[in-house]
C-alpha positions as CSV (number, residue, x, y, z in Angstrom):
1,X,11.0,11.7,8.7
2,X,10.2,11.3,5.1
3,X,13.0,8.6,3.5
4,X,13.0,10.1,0.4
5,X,14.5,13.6,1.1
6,X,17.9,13.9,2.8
7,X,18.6,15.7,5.8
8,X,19.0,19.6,5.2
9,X,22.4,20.0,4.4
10,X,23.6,16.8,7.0
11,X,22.5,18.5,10.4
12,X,20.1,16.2,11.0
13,X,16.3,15.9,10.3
14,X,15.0,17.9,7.1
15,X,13.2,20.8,7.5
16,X,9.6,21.8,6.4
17,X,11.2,23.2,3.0
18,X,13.0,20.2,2.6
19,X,9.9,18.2,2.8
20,X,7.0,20.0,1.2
21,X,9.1,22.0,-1.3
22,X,7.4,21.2,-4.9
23,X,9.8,19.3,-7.8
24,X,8.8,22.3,-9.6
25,X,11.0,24.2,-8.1
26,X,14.1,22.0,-7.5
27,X,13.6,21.6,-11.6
28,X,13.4,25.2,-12.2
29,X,17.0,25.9,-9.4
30,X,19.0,23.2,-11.4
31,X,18.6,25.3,-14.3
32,X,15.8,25.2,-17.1
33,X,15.7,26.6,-20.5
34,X,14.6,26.4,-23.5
35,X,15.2,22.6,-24.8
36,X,13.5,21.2,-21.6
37,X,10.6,23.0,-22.5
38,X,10.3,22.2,-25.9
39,X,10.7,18.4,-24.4
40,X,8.4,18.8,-21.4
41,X,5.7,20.2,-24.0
42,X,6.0,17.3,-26.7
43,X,5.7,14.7,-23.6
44,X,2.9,16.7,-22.1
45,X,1.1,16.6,-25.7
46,X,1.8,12.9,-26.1
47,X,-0.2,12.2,-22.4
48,X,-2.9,14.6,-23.5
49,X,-4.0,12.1,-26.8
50,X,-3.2,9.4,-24.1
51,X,-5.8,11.0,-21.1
52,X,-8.5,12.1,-24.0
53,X,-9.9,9.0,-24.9
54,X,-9.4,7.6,-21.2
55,X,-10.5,10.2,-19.2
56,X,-13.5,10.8,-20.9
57,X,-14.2,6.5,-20.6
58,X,-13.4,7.3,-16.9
59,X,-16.1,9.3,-16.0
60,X,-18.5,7.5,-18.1
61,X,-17.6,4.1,-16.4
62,X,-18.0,5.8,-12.8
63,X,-21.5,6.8,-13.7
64,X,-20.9,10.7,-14.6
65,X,-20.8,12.7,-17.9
66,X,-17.6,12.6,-19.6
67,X,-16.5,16.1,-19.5
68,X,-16.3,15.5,-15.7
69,X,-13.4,13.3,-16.4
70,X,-11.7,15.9,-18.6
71,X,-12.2,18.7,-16.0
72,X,-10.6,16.4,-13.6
73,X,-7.4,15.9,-15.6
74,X,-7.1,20.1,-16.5
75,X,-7.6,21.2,-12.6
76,X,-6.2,18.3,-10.5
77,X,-3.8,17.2,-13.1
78,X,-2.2,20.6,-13.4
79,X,-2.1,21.6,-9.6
80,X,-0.5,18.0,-9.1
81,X,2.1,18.4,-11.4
82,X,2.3,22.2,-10.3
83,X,3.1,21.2,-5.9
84,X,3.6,17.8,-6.1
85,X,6.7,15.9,-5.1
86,X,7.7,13.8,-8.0
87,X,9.3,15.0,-11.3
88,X,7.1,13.2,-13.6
89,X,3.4,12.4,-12.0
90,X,0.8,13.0,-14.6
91,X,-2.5,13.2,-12.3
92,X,-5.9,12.9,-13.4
93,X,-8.8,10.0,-13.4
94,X,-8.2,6.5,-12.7
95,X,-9.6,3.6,-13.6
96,X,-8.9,2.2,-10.0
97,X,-11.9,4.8,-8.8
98,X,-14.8,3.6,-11.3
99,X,-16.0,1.2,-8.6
100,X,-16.0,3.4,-5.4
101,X,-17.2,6.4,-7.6
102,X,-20.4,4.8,-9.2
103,X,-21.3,3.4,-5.6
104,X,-20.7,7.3,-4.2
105,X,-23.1,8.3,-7.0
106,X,-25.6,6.0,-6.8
107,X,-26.1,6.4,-2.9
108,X,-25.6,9.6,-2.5
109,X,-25.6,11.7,-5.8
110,X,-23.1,13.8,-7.4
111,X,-23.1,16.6,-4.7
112,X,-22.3,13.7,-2.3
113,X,-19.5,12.8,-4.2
114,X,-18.1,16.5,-4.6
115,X,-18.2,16.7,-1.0
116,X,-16.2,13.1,-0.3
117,X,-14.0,13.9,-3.1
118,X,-13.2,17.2,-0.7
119,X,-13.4,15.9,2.6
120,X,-10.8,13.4,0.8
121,X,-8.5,16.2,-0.1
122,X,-8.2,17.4,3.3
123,X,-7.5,14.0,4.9
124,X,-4.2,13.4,2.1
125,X,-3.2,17.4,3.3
126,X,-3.2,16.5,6.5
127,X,-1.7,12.6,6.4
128,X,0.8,14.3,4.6
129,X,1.5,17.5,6.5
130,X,1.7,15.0,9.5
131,X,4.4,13.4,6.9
132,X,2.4,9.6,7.4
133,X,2.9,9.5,3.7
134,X,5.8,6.7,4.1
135,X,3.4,4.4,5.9
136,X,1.5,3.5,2.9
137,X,5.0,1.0,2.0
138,X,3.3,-1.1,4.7
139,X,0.4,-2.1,2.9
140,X,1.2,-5.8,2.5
141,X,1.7,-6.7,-1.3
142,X,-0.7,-9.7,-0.9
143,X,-3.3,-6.8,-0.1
144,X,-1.8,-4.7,-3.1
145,X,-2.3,-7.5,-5.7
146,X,-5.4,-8.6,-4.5
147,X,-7.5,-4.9,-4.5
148,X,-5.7,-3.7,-8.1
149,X,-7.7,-7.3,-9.3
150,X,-10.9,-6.7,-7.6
151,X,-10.8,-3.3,-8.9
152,X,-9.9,-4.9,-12.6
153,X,-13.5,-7.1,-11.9
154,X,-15.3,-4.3,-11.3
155,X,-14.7,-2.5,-14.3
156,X,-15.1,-5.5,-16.7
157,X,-17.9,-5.8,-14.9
158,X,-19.0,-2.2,-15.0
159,X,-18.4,-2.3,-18.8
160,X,-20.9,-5.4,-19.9
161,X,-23.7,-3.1,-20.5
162,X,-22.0,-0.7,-23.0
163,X,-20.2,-3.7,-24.8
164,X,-23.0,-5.5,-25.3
165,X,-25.6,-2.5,-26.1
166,X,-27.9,-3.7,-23.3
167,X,-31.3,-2.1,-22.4
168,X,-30.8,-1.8,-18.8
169,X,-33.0,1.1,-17.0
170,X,-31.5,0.7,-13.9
171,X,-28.0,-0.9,-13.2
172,X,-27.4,-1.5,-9.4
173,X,-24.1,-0.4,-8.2
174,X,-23.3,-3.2,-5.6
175,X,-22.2,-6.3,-7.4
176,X,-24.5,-9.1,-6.6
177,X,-27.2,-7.0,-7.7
178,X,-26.0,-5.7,-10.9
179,X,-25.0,-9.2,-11.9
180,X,-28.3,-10.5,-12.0
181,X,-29.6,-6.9,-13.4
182,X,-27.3,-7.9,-16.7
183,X,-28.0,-11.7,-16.5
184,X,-32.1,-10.3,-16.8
185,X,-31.4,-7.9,-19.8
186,X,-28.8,-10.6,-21.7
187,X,-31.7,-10.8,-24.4
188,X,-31.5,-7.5,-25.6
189,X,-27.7,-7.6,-26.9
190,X,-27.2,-5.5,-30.0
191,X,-24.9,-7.3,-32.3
192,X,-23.7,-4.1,-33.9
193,X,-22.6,-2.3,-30.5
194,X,-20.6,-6.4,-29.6
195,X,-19.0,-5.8,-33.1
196,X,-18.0,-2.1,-32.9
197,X,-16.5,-3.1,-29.1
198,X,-14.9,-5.9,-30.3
199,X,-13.0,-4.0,-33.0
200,X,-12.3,-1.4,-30.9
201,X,-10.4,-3.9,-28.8
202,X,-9.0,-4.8,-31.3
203,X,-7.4,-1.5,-32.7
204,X,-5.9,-1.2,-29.3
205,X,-4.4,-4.5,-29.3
206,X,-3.3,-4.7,-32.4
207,X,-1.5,-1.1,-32.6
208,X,-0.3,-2.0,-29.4
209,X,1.9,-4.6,-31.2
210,X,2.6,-3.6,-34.2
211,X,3.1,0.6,-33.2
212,X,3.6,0.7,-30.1
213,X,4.4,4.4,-30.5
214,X,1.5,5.1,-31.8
215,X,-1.8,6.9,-29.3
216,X,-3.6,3.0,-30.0
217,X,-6.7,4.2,-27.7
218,X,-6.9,7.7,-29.4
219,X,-7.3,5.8,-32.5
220,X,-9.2,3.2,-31.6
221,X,-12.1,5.5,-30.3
222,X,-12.0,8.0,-33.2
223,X,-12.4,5.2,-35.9
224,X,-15.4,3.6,-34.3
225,X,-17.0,7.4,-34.1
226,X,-16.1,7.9,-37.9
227,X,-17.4,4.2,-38.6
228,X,-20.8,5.0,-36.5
229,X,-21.2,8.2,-38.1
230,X,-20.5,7.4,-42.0
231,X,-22.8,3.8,-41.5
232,X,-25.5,5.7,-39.4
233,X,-24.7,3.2,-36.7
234,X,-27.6,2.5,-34.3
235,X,-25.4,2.6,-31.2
236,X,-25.5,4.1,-28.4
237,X,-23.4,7.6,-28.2
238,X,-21.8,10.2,-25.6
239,X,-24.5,12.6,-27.2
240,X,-27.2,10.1,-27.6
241,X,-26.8,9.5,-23.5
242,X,-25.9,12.6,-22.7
243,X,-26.9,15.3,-24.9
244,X,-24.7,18.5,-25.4
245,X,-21.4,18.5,-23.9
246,X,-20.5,22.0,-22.7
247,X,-17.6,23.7,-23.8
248,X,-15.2,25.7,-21.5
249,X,-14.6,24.9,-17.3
250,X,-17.4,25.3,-14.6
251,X,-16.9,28.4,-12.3
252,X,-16.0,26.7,-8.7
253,X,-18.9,25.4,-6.5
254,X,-18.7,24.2,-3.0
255,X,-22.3,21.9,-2.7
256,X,-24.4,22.8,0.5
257,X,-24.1,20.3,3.2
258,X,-24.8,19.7,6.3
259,X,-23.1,17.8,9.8
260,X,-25.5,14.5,9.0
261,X,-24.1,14.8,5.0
262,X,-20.7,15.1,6.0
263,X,-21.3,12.0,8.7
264,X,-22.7,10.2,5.9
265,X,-19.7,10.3,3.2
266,X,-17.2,10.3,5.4
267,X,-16.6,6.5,4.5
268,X,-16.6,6.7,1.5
269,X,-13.9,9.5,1.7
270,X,-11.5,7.7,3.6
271,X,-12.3,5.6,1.1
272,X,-10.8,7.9,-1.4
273,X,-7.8,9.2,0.2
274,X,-6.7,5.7,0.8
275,X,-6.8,4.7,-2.7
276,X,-5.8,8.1,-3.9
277,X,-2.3,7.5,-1.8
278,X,-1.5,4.3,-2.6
279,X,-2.2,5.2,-6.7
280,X,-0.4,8.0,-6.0
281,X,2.9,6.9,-4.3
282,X,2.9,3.4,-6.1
283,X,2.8,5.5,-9.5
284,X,5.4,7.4,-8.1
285,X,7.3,4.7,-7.0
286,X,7.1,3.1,-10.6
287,X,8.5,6.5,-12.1
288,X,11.5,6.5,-9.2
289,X,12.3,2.9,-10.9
290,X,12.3,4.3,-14.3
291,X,14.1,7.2,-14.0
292,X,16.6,7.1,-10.9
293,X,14.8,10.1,-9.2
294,X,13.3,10.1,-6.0
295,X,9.9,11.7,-5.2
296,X,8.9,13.3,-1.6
297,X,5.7,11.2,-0.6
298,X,4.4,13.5,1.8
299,X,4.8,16.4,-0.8
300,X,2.9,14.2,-3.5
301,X,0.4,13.9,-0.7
302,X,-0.2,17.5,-0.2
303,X,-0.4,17.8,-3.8
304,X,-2.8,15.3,-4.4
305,X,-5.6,16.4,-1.7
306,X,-5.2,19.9,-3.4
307,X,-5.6,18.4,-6.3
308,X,-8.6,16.7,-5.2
309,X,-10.3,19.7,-3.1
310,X,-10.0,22.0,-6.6
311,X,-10.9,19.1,-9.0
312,X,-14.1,18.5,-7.3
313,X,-14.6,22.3,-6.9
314,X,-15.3,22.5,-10.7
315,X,-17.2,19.5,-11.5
316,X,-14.2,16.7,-11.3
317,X,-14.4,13.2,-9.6
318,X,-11.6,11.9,-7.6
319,X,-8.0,12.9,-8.6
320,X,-4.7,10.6,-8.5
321,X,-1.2,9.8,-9.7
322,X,-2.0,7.5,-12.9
323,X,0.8,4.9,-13.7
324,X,0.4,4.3,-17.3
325,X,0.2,7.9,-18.5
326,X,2.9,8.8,-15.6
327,X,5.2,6.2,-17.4
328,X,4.4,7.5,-21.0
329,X,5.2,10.6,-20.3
330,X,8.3,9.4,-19.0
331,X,9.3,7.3,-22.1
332,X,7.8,10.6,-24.1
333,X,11.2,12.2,-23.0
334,X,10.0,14.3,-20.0
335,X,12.4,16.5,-17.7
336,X,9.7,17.9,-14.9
337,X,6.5,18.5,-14.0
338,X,5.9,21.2,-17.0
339,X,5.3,18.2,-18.7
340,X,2.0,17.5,-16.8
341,X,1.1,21.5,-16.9
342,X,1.3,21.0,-20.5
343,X,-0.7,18.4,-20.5
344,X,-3.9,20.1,-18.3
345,X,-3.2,23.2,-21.0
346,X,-3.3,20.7,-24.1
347,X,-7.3,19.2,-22.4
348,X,-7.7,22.3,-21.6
349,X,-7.4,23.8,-25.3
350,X,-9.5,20.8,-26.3
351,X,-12.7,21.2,-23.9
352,X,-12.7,24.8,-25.1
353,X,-13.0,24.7,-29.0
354,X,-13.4,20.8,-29.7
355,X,-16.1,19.6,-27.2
356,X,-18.9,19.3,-29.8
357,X,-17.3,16.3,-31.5
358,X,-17.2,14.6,-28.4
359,X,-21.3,13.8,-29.5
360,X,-20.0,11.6,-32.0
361,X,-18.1,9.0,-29.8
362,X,-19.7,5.7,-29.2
363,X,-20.0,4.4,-25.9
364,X,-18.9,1.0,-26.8
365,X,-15.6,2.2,-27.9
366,X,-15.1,3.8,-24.7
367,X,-16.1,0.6,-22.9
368,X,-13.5,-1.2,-24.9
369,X,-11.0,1.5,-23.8
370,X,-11.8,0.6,-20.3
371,X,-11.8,-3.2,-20.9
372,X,-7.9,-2.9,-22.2
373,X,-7.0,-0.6,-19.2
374,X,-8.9,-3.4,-16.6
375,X,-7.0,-6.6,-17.7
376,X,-3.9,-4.3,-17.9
377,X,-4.0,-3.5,-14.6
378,X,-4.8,-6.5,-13.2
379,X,-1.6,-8.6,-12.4
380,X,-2.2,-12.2,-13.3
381,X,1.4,-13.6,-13.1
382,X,2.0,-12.5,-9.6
383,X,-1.9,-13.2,-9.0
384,X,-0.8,-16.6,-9.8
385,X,2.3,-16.3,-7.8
386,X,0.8,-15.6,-4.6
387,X,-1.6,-18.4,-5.0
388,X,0.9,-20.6,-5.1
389,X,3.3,-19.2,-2.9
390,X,2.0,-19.9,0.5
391,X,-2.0,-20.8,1.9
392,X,-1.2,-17.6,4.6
393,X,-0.2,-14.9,1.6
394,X,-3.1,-16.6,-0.4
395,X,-5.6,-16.1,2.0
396,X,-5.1,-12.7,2.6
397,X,-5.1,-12.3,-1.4
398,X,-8.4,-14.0,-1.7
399,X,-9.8,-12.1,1.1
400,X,-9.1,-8.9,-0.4
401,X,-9.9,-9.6,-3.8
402,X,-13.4,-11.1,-2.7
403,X,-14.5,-8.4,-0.4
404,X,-13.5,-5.8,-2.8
405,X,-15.4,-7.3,-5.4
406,X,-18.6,-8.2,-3.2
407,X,-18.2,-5.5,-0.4
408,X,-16.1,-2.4,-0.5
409,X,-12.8,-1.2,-1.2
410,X,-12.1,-0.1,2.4
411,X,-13.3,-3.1,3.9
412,X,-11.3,-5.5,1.5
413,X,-8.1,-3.4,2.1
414,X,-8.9,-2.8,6.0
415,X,-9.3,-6.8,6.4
416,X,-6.2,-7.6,4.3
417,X,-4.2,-5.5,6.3
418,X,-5.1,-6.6,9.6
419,X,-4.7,-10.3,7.9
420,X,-1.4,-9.0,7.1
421,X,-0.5,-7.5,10.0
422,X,-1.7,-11.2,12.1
423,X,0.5,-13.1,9.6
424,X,3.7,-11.0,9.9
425,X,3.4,-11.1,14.0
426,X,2.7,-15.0,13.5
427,X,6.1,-15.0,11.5
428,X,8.0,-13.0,13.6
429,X,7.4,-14.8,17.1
430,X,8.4,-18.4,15.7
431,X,11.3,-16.1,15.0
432,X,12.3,-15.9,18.3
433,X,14.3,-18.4,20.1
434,X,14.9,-19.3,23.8
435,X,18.1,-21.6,24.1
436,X,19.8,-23.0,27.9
437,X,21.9,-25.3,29.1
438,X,23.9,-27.0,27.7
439,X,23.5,-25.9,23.9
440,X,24.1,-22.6,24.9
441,X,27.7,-23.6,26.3
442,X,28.6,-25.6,23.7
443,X,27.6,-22.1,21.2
444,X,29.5,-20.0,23.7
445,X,32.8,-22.3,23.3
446,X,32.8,-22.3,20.1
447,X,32.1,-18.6,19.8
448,X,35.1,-18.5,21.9
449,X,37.2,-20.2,19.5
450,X,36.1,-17.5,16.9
451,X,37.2,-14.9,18.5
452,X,34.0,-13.5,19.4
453,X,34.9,-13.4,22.9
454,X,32.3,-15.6,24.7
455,X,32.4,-17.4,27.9
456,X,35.8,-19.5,28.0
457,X,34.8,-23.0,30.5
458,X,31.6,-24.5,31.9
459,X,28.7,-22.6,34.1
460,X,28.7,-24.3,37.4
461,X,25.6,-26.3,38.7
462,X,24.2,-23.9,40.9
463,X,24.5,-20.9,37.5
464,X,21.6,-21.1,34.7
465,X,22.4,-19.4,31.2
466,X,19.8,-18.8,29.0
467,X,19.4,-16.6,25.6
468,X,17.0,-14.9,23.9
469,X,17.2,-14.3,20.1
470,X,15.0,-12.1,18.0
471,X,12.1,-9.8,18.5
472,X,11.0,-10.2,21.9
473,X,7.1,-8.7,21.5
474,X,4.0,-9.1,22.8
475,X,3.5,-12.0,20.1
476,X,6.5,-14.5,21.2
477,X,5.8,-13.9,24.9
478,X,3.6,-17.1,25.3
479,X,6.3,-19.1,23.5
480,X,9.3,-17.8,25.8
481,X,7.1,-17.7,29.2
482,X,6.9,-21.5,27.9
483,X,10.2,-22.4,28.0
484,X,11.4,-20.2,30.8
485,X,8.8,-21.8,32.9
486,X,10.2,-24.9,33.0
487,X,13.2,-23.5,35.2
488,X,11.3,-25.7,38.2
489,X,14.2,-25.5,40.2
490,X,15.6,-21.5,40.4
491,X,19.1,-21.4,40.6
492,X,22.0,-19.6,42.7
493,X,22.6,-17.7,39.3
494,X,20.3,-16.8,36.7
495,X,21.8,-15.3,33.3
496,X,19.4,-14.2,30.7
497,X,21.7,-13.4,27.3
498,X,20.1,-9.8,25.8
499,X,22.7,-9.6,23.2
500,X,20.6,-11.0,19.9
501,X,17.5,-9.0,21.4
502,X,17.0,-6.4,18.9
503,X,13.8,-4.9,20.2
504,X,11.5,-5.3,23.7
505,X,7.8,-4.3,24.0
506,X,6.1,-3.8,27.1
507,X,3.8,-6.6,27.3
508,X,7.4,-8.5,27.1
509,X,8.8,-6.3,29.3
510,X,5.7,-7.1,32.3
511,X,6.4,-10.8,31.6
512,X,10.3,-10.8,32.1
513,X,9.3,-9.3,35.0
514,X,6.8,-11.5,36.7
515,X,9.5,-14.3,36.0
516,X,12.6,-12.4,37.5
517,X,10.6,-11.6,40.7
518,X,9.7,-15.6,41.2
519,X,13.3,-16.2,40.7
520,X,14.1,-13.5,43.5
521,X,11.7,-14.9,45.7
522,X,13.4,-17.7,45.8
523,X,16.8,-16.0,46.5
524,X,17.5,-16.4,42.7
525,X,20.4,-13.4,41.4
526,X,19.5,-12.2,38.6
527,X,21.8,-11.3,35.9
528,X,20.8,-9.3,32.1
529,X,24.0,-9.7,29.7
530,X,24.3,-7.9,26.8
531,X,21.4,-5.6,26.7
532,X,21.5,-2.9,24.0
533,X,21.0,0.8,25.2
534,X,17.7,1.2,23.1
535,X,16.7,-2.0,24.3
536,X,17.4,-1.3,27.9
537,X,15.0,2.3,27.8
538,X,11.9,-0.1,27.4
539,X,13.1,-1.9,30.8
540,X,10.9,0.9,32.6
541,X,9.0,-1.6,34.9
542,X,10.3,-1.5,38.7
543,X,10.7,-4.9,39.0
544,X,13.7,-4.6,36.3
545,X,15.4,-1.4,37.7
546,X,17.1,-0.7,40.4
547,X,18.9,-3.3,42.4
548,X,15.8,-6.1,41.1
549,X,18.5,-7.4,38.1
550,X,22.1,-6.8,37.7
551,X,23.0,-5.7,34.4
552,X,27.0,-6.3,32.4
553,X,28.0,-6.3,28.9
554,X,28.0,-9.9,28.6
555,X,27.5,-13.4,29.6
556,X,31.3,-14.1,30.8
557,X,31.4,-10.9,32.8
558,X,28.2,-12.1,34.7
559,X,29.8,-15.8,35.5
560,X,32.9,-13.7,36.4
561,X,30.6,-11.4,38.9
562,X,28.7,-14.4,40.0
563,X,31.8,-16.5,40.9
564,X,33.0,-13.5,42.6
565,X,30.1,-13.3,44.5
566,X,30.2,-16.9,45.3
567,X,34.0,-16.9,46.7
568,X,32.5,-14.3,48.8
């Protein structure tokens, strides 16, 4: 059940409306007239100046024409905002895909990408469809901090050659390799291209501070291609690069491809859909925050692989929720998702009557575009943080960082998670506590004087008490088989306090058992106080059914029953 949509009308779970049906449409039933779409189509224009300039850098950074980025913002943006399941998700290219993308090109070509990009689509549809979409929350933040950073490297890194005007006629996508590509071509830096990226950094920065209202990127980029074209700049250009830049939106295209294709990208598409959820859903999380609303994850999920399958379809790259133009459209005064149709329709009017001036743009203000949005992303304080925080949270931080960086994505999440996952079991068995006799009296008494109605008096010699407190999982078995093996001598009575036990597995289950048929081997009673009814379904092992254990609400019931017995 997806957390974020109530039950239909309080019978229960939701139903398949409840879950997949688009924010559109809960917009449009609460009523919407004419001032939310005069607001929805000033915010949607205020994204557009926003997603021009970066889109465009996008797609260049990831090793594609531009106009690949733009197509990706007009047909996945618009069908995102169209199903999706948050009120205020402005889709398109993110910076957080240059990496992966560039490597997708560069091993397998464009087609190859189209087809991953798809493949991709259908793997969200169906994670979401199969409503998995909340499971992405599990992603450690550790793991969260340290990929964003990786990714933040890669694009700096990504971005050296266009800052500094290099000569490079062949720029490896794996990192080692393109390192020492730049370090080789560091003698052909062309001062004017440093200066024009420097000042393009600059404008961003700067307008960032003093108008912060003001579309600083937009800006930035348009007054280096005036400055390049007034001074005859020898720079570098989108139309030096990449010639004409077509006007108007491909017809769809599915690419040809075959099982051993398909066997090939499939990586890299997982890949994709991985980091397309978590951009997604964390960018919708970050507009929840802002706004008070609360966004269906599985319905963003559906909305996103569409998204994807039709972006790459005409010509797009990989298609996600964006944060920073999600959360400028929110402070833009947004009410729904029109505001990120109008937005598709604004790039859209654009790439139809104003694509020839894209010639003009220099490529080193686009690089300084991207160098803004990569230290943005990149989380330093909380880098910082979890450095310092523990050597556990900043291992699994370093980990991720460095194989995303020097490896892959996937593998750098995969191994954070699994790091993670180890650290969080390690955490929750040193959780778990085993206490006997005659602590456990002593807490019982003065439980007893509380009012919490334990056992009043002493156990006799011949009765052993013991309880269990926490998670009792296949990670704190070895530590509880520890202590309750050093019952060397098995009493009349055993009682084995279940009332702090808030969860059994069946690894836990098979041990409790081994040790309650040694006690009845050795004519040992066996007594289980206080199990929960949830707890007590996982007891499905024969030696703790039946007559094998005797089970009561508590642990003074049990001495009651085994005093009982004994007077017998």
């Amino acid at each position: 059940m997806d957390p974020s949509v109530p039950a239909a009308r309080g019978r229960g779970e939701p139903t398949f409306a409840d879950l997949f049906t688009p924010k559109l449409v809960t917009v449009l039933r609460e009523g919407y007239g004419a001032e939310g779409l005069r607001a929805d189509a000033i915010a949607g224009l205020t994204v557009a100046i926003v997603a021009l300039p970066l889109s465009m850098a996008i797609a260049i950074g990831a090793g594609v024409s531009p106009e690949r980025g733009l197509y990706t913002a007009i047909v996945g943006g618009f069908l995102i905002s169209l199903l999706g399941g948050s009120r205020f998700q402005i889709g398109g290219p993110a910076a957080a895909f240059i990496g992966l993308v560039a490597v997708i090109v560069a091993r397998h070509g464009y087609d190859g990408l189209v087809l991953a990009t798809m493949i991709a689509g259908a793997i969200m549809m169906i994670t979401g469809f199969l409503q998995l979409g909340t499971y992405v929350k599990y992603i450690p933040y550790p793991v969260t901090v340290g990929f964003t950073a990786g990714i933040a490297v890669i694009i700096l890194v990504t971005q050296v050659h266009d800052l500094l005007g290099l000569q490079l006629t062949n720029e490896p996508p794996d990192m080692l390799p393109k390192l020492a590509a730049i370090w080789g071509a560091i003698g052909t830096v062309r001062p004017v291209t440093v200066i024009l990226s420097l000042l393009s950094v600059a404008t961003i920065l700067v307008l960032r501070r003093v108008r912060p209202a003001w579309p600083s990127m937009l800006i930035a980029v348009i007054l280096a291609a005036a400055l390049t074209a007034g001074l005859q700049l020898d720079v570098e250009t989108i139309g030096t690069r990449f010639g004409a830049i077509p006007s108007g939106l491909p017809a769809p295209a599915i690419p040809a491809f075959s099982l051993e294709k398909v066997r090939a990208v499939l990586p890299d598409a997982v890949a994709i859909a991985l980091l397309g959820a978590i951009e997604s859903l964390l960018s919708a999380v970050v507009a929840d925050g802002m706004t008070g609303r609360r966004h269906r994850s599985n319905s963003e999920l559906v909305a996103q692989g569409v998204g994807n399958i039709a972006a790459a379809a005409c010509g797009g790259v990989p298609v996600t929720g964006t944060i920073a133009r999600t959360a400028t459209n929110i402070r833009a005064g947004a009410r729904g998702p029109v505001a990120g149709m109008f937005h598709s329709l604004y790039l859209l009017v654009f790439v139809l009557f104003a694509m020839p001036l894209v010639a003009y743009i220099p490529l080193a203000a686009l690089a300084g575009v991207l160098v803004v949005v990569a230290w943005s992303m990149a989380d330093k304080a909380e880098f910082a943080l979890l450095l310092r925080t523990s050597r556990a949270d900043a291992m699994i931080l370093l980990a991720t960082f460095l194989l995303t960086i020097f490896y892959d994505l996937l593998t750098g999440i995969g191994v954070g998670v699994v790091l993670g996952s180890f650290l969080f079991l390690h955490r929750m068995s040193e959780a778990v506590e085993v206490e006997g006799d005659p602590k456990l009296v002593r807490d019982d008494a003065s439980d007893s004087a509380n009012g919490r109605g334990a056992y009043r008096g002493q156990t006799p010699g011949d009765v052993m008490v013991y309880r269990i407190s926490g998670a009792f999982f296949f990670g704190a078995t070895a530590r509880v088989n520890m202590i309750l093996d050093r019952v060397v001598k098995p009493p009349r009575v055993f009682i084995l306090d279940f009332s702090d036990v808030p969860f059994i597995d069946i690894t836990a289950a098979a041990a409790l058992e081994r040790f309650v048929h040694r006690l009845q081997k050795a004519g040992t009673k066996v007594y289980f106080a206080g199990v929960r009814p949830h707890v007590r379904r996982s007891f499905g092992l024969p030696g703790l059914r039946g007559r094998a254990v005797h089970y009561v609400a508590s642990v003074e019931r049990a001495l009651k029953a085994a005093s009982s017995a004994n007077a017998d």
